[in-house]
C-alpha positions as CSV (number, residue, x, y, z in Angstrom):
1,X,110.0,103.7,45.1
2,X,108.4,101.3,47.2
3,X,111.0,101.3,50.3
4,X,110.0,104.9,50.2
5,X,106.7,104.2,50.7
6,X,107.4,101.5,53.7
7,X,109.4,103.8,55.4
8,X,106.3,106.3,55.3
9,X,104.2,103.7,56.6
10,X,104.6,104.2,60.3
11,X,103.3,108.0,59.2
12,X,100.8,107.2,57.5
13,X,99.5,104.0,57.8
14,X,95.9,105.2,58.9
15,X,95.5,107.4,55.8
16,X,96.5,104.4,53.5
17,X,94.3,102.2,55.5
18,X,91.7,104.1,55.3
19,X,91.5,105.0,52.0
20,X,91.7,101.5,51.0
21,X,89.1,100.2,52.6
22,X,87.0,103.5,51.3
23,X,87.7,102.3,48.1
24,X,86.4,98.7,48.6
25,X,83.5,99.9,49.8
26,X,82.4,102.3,47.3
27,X,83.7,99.9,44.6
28,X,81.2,97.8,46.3
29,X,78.6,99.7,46.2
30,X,78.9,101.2,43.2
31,X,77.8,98.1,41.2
32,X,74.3,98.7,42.1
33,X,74.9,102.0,41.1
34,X,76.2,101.5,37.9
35,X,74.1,98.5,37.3
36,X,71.1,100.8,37.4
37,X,72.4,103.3,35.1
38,X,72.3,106.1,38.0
39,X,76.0,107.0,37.8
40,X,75.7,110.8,38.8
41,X,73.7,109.6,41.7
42,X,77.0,109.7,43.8
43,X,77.5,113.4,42.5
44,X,74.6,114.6,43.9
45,X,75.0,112.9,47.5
46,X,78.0,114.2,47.6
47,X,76.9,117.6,47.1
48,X,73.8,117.1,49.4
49,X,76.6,116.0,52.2
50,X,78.6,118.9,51.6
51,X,75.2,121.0,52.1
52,X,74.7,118.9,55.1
53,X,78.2,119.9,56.7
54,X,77.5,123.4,55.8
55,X,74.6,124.2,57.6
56,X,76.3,122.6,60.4
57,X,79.3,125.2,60.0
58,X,76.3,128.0,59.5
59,X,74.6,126.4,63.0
60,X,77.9,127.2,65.1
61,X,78.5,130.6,63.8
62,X,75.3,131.8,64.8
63,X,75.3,133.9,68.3
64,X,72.7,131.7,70.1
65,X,74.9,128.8,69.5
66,X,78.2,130.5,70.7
67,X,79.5,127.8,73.4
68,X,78.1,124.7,71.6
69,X,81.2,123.6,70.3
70,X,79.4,119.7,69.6
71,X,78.0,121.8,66.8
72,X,81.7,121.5,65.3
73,X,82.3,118.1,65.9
74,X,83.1,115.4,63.7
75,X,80.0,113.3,65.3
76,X,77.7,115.9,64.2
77,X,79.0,116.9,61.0
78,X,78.9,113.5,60.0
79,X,75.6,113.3,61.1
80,X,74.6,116.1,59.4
81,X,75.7,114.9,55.9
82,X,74.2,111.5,56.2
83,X,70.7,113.4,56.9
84,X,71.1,115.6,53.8
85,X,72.3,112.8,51.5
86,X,69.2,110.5,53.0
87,X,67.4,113.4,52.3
88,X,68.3,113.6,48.7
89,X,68.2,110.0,47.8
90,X,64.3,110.0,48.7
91,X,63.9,112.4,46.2
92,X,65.5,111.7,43.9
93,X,64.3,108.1,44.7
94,X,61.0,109.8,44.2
95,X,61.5,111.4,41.2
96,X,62.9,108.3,39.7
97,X,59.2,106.4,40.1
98,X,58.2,108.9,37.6
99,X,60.9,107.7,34.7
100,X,64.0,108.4,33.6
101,X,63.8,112.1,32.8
102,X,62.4,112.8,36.3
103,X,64.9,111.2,38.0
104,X,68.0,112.5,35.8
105,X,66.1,116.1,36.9
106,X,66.1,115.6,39.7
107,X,69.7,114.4,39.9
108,X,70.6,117.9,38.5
109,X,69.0,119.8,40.9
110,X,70.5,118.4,43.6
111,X,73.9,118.7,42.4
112,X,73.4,122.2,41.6
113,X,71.9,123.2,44.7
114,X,73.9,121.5,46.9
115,X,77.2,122.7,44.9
116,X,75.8,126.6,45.1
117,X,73.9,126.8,48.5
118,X,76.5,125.1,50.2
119,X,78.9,127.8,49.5
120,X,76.5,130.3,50.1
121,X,76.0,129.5,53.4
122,X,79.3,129.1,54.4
123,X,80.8,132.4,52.6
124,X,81.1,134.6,55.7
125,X,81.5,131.6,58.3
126,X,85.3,131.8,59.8
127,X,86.3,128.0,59.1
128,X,82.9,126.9,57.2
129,X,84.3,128.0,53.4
130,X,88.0,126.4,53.8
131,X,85.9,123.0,55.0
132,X,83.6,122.7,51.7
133,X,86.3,123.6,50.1
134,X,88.4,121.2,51.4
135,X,86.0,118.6,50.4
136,X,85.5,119.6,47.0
137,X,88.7,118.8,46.4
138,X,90.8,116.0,48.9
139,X,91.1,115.4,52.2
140,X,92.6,111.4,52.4
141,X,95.4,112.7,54.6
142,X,95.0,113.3,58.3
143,X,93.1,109.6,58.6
144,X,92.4,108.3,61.9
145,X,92.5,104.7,63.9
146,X,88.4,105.5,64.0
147,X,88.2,106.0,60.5
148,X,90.3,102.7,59.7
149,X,87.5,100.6,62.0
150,X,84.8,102.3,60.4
151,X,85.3,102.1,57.4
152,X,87.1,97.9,57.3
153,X,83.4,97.4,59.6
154,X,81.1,99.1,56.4
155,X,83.4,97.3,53.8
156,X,82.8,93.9,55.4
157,X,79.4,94.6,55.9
158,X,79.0,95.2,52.7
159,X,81.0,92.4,51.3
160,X,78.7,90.1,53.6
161,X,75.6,92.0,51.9
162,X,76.7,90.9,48.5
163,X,77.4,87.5,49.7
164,X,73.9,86.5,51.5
165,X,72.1,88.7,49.1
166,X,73.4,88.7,45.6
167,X,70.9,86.6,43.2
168,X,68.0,89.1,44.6
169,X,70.5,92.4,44.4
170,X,70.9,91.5,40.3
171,X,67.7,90.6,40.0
172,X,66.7,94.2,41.7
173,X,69.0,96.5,40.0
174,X,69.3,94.6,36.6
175,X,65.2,93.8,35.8
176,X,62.7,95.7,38.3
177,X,59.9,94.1,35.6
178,X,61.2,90.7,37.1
179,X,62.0,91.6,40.4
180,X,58.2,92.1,41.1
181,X,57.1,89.2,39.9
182,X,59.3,87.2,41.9
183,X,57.8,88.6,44.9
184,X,60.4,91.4,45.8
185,X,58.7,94.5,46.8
186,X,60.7,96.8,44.8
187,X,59.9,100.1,46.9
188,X,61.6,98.5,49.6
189,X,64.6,97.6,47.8
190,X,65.4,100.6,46.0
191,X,65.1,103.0,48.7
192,X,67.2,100.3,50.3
193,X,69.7,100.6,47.8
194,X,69.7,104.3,47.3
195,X,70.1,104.8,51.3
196,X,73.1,102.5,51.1
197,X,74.8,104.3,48.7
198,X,73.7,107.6,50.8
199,X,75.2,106.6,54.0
200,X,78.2,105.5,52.3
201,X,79.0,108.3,50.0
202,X,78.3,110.4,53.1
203,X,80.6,108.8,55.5
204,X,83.3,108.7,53.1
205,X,83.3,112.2,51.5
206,X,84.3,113.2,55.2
207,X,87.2,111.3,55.0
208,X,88.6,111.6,51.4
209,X,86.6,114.5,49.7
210,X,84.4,114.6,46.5
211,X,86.9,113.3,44.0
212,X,88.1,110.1,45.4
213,X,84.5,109.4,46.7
214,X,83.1,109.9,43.2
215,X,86.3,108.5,41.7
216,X,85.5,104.7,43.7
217,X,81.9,104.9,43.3
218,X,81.7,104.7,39.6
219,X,84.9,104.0,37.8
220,X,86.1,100.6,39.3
221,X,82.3,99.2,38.6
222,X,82.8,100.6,35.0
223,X,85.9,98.8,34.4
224,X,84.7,95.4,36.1
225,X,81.3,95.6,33.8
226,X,83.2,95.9,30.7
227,X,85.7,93.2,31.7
228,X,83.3,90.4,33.3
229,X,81.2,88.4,31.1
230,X,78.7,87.4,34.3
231,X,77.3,90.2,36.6
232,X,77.7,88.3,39.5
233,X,81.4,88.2,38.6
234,X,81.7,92.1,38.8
235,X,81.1,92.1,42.8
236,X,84.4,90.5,42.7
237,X,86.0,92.1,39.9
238,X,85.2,95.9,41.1
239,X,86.5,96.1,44.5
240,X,90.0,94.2,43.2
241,X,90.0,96.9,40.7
242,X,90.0,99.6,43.2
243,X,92.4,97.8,45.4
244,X,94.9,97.6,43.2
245,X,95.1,101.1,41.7
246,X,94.6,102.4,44.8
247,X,97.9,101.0,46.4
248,X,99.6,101.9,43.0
249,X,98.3,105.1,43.0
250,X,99.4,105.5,46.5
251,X,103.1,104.2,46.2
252,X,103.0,106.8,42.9
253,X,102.0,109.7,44.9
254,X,104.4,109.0,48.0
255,X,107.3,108.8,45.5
256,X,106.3,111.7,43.3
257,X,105.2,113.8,46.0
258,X,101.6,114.3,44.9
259,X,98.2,114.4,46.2
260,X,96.6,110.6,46.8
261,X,93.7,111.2,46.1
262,X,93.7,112.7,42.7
263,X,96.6,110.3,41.6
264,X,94.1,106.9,42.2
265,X,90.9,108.8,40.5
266,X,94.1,109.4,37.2
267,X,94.9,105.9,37.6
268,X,91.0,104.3,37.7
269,X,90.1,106.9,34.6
270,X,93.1,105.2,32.8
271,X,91.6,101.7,34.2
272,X,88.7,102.0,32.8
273,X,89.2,103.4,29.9
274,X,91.4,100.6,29.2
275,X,88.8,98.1,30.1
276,X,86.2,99.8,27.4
277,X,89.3,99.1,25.1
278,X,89.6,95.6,25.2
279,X,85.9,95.1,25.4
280,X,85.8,96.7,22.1
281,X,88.7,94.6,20.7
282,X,87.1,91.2,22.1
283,X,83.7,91.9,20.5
284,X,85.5,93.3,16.7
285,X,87.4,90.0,17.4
């Protein structure tokens, strides 16, 4: 099983790169997410990105726009998604300064729009419908050497982040109440936060598609919380998580011929389920 995958290793090397480092980084990431109870947050940014893409398919079949063939590119799809998702996370960011049932609204609609207008607007494009659908389901294979740099850059980034600015990042996402009185100014830090997790949800449903993006976000955070007695801990805890059943996952697939993608998001279900387990077992015990 695993010489097989070795030898597919000069083939594929990018895509397993790639989506490894994806997976760090939303892993990453998705500790402030789940540490602020906002789980389906990534859901709707990665709708509002596949609007984003959309319109840019709708842009490029339009007459006027005939010979701009940029309109098409991966530059300004990409572009295009992280404006939609930035877009989204304000309101909802908005929403959420109003309480919890706002902001859970306004999660919805968002998810629902972007899910339904974005294949409205792409119905009759020629290659617009087989891209959103494309990444509503996978797309981890085809990776590039630019995706690889991008993507090792963000999740180093954002391991520095977490490094240089963890005891105010638990204090931010964990007790707002506290926060303020410590002197962070809290707007700033949660529309901080929820662009972070924009650009990043953005940049990687691109790459790998709605379910692995989703899949990283929030399950190896889940698993970590219910294993790790500290918070700080699960910073550590997540991304090793999503690591390791990612390169499982990955052997798996290679040797059972089936898609990536799906096989790691099985896998970290599995994980933390398992990790809700035993935190039941240690508190009965």
């Amino acid at each position: 099983m695993i010489d097989g995958f070795i030898e597919s290793w000069p083939l594929f090397q990018n895509t397993y790169l790639a989506a490894w480092m994806m997976c760090i980084l939303l892993s990453i990431v998705g500790v402030l997410v789940v540490a602020r109870e906002q789980i389906f947050i990534g859901a709707a940014l990665s709708e509002a990105s596949t609007l984003g893409i959309a319109v840019a398919f709708s842009l490029a079949s339009l007459e006027a726009f005939h010979d701009a063939h940029w309109l098409e590119g991966e530059a300004f799809l990409g572009a295009m998604a992280a404006v939609f998702a930035f877009v989204a996370a304000a309101i909802i960011g908005r929403a959420g300064s109003s309480g919890r049932e706002s902001y859970e609204a306004a999660t919805g609609w968002i998810f629902l729009l972007g899910g339904s207008l974005s294949i409205i607007i792409v119905y009759h494009t020629p290659h617009g419908l087989e891209e959103v659908h494309r990444l509503l389901s996978t797309s981890i294979i085809g990776a590039s050497r630019a995706d690889v740099v991008l993507f090792s850059v963000l999740a180093c980034a954002a391991a520095l982040a977490v490094c240089l600015l963890w005891r105010p990042l638990l204090l931010a996402v964990l007790d707002e109440e506290m926060a303020a009185a410590a002197g962070l100014r809290m707007s700033v830090w949660s529309a901080g936060i929820s662009f972070a997790v924009a650009l990043c949800v953005s940049l990687c449903l691109r790459a790998s598609g709605l379910p692995y993006t989703f899949g990283c976000l929030v399950l190896p955070p889940l698993a970590a919380r219910n294993l790790c007695r500290s918070p700080g801990r699960v910073f550590l805890v997540s991304p090793a998580i999503a690591f390791l059943t990612s390169a499982i996952a990955f052997i798996l697939a290679d040797h059972y011929d089936e898609p990536p993608g799906q096989v790691t998001v099985a896998l970290l279900c599995a994980a933390a389920a398992a990790a809700a387990g035993w935190r039941r077992m240690r508190r009965a015990c």
